[in-house]
N, C-alpha and C positions, 0 to 999 in steps of 0.2 A: 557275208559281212561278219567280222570276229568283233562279239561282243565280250568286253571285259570287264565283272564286276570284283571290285576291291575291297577288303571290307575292314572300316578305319575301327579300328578300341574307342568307344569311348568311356572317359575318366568315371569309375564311381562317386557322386559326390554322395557326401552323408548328409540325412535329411537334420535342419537345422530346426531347434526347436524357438517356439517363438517369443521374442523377447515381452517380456513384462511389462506393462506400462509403466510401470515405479522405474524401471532401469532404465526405458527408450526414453523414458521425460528427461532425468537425469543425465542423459547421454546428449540427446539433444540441448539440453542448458548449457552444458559444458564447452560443446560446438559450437554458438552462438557467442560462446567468449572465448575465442581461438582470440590468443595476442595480436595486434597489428602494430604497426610504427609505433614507436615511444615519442610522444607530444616533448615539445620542449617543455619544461619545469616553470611558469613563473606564473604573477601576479598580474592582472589590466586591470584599473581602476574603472567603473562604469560611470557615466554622464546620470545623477540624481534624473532620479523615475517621477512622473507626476503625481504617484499615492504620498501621502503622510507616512512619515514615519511611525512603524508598529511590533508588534512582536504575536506570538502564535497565529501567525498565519498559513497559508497554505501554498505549496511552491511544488509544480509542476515543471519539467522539461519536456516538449514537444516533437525536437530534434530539429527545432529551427527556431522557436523560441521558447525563454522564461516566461512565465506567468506565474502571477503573484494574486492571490485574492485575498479578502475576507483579515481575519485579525483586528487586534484590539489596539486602538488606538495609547499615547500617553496618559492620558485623564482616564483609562480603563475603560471606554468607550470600544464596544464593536463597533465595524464596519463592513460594510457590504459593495465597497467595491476595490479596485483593482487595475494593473497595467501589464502588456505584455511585453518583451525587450528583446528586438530580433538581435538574433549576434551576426547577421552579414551587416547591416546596415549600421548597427551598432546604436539604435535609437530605441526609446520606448514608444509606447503609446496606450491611453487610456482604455479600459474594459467599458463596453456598453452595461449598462445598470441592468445586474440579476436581477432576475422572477423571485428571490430568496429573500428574509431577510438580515439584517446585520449578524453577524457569529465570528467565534472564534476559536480553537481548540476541533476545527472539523474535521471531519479524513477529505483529502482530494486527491484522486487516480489520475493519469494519463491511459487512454483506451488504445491511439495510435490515429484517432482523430478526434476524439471532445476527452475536456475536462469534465468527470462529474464528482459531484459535493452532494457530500449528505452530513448530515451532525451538525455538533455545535454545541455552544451556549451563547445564547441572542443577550438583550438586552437584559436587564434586573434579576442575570445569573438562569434566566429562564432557558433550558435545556431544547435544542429542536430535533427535529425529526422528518425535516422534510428535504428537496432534494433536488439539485439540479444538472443540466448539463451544458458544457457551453463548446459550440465548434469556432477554434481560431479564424480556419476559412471562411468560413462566409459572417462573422465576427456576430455569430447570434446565441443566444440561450434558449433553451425550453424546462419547463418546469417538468419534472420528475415525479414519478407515484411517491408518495411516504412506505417508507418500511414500517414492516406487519412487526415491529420488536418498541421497546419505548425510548422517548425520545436520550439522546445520549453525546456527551462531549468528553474527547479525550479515549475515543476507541480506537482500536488498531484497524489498518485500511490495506487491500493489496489489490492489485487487477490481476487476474488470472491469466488474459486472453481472451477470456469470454464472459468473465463476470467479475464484479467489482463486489469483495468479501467484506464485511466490518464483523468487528464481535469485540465484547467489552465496555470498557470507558466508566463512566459515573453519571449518574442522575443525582443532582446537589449534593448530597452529602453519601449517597450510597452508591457501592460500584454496582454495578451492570454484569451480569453474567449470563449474556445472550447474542449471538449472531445473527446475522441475515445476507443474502445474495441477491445483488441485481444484475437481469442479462439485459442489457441493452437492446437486440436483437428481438428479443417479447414484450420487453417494457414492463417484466415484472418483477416482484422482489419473491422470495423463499424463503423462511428458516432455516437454519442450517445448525444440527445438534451445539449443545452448549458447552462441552466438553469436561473433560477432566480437568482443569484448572479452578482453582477457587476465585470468585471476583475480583478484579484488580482492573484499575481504570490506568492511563496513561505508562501502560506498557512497551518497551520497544518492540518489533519484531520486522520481519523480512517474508518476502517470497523467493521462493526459491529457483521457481518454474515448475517447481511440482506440488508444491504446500508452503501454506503461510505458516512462518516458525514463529513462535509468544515464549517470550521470555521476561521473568520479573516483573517490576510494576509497584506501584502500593499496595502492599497486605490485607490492608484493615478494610471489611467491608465499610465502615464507618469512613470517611473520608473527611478530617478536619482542617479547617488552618493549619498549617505547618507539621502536616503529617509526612512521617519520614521514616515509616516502615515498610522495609522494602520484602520480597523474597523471591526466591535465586529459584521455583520448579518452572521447568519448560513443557510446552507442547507442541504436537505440529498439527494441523489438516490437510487432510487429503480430500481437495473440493470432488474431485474423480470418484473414488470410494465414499463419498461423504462421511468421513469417519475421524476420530484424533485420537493421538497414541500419546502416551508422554516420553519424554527425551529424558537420557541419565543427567544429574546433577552436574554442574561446573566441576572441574579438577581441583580438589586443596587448594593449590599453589593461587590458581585465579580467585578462590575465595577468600585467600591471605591477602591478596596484592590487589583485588578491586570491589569495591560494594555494588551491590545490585542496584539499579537505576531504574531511573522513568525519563517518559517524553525523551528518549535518544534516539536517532534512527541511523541504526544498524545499516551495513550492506552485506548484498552476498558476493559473494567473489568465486563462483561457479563450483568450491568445494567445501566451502564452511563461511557462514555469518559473522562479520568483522563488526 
């Protein structure tokens, strides 16, 4: 028997070295917003919701419904409840009454299956700090530990994926210059460094997929009636590294052409903060 052995090349590949978690996170956010069909452009008027009409409230998207919680009534009145508005059905329906109580000015995350709230300012301007969560599906709540930081309304909020960040906001009249992290998964809260930025409550910011970016806010740690100073330094976090760097200042041109703001919220658009 003629045996025949052949013998194939195989290719050198060069060893690759391995990518960074700052670049694979980035990489991955960007992939996650690959363009799909362009929506047609218009307006649908929605069928009035069963809450009262209000303002700083808290608005979550599910990926099948709106939810609306919390906010302050016309006569300045918080509230503590709420309705959610499927877009197949095109109907609302009433929130079963929070473990919480009445606020407004709170941070609320979507996780990918519960809302949770934490913050506030309740009744007679009284600041909270307590905390809850609410799953659409089975249309329940649970009460939530309180965060190890004081209580605070008007702080920046982002979900990680795995934890829900706050830092910031005001306590009556002084801002707040402290974070904290809850992971749903332990049911616990963390501090999370306070960072390089100077107190500032009702800042806009975004997450990224890799860091929640803080930009501007009111100034003054004093927070009065019709305060309306603002400042344009930024930061970001890195919940991974637990660490914040600061960001370079706005360009001239956008310091010519716009002021620095509060309570906006920003989006990202998978390569800069709009």
């Amino acid at each position: 028997m003629l045996s025949v052995v052949v013998a194939v090349p195989v290719p050198t590949v060069a060893a690759r070295e391995p990518e960074p978690p700052r670049s694979r996170c980035v990489r991955e956010a960007r992939e996650s917003l690959a363009p799909g069909p362009t929506p047609i452009s218009q307006w649908v008027a929605l069928v009035p919701g069963p809450a009262d009409v209000r303002v700083f409230e808290s608005v979550v998207w599910t990926g099948a419904e709106l939810i609306v919680w919390g906010g302050e009534e016309a006569e300045g009145r918080p509230t503590a409840d709420g309705a959610s508005y499927d877009i197949d059905s095109g109907r609302w329906r009433a929130l079963p009454q929070a473990p919480i109580g009445p606020r407004s000015g709170h941070v609320a995350v979507w996780t990918g299956s519960e809302m949770l709230v934490w913050g506030g300012v309740g009744r007679g301007g009284q600041p909270m700090n307590d905390a809850a969560a609410y799953d659409p599906e089975r249309r329940r709540w649970r009460r939530l530990p309180d965060a190890p930081i004081d209580a605070t309304a008007g702080a920046v909020g982002a979900w990680t994926g795995t934890d829900l960040i706050v830092w910031g906001g005001r306590r009556g009249v002084d801002a707040v210059h402290a974070g904290a992290a809850y992971r749903p998964r332990t049911n616990r809260w963390r501090r999370i460094p306070a960072g390089p930025l100077a107190s500032r409550p009702d800042a806009p910011s975004a997450w990224t997929g890799c860091e929640l970016v803080v930009w501007s806010g009111l100034a003054s740690e004093k927070i009065g009636i019709g305060s309306r100073e603002f400042t344009d330094t930024a930061a970001a976090y890195d919940p991974r590294a637990r660490r914040w760097h600061l960001l370079p200042p706005p360009h001239r041109s956008f310091r010519t052409a716009y002021r620095p703001a509060f309570s906006t919220r920003p989006a990202w658009c998978g390569r800069e903060a709009r």
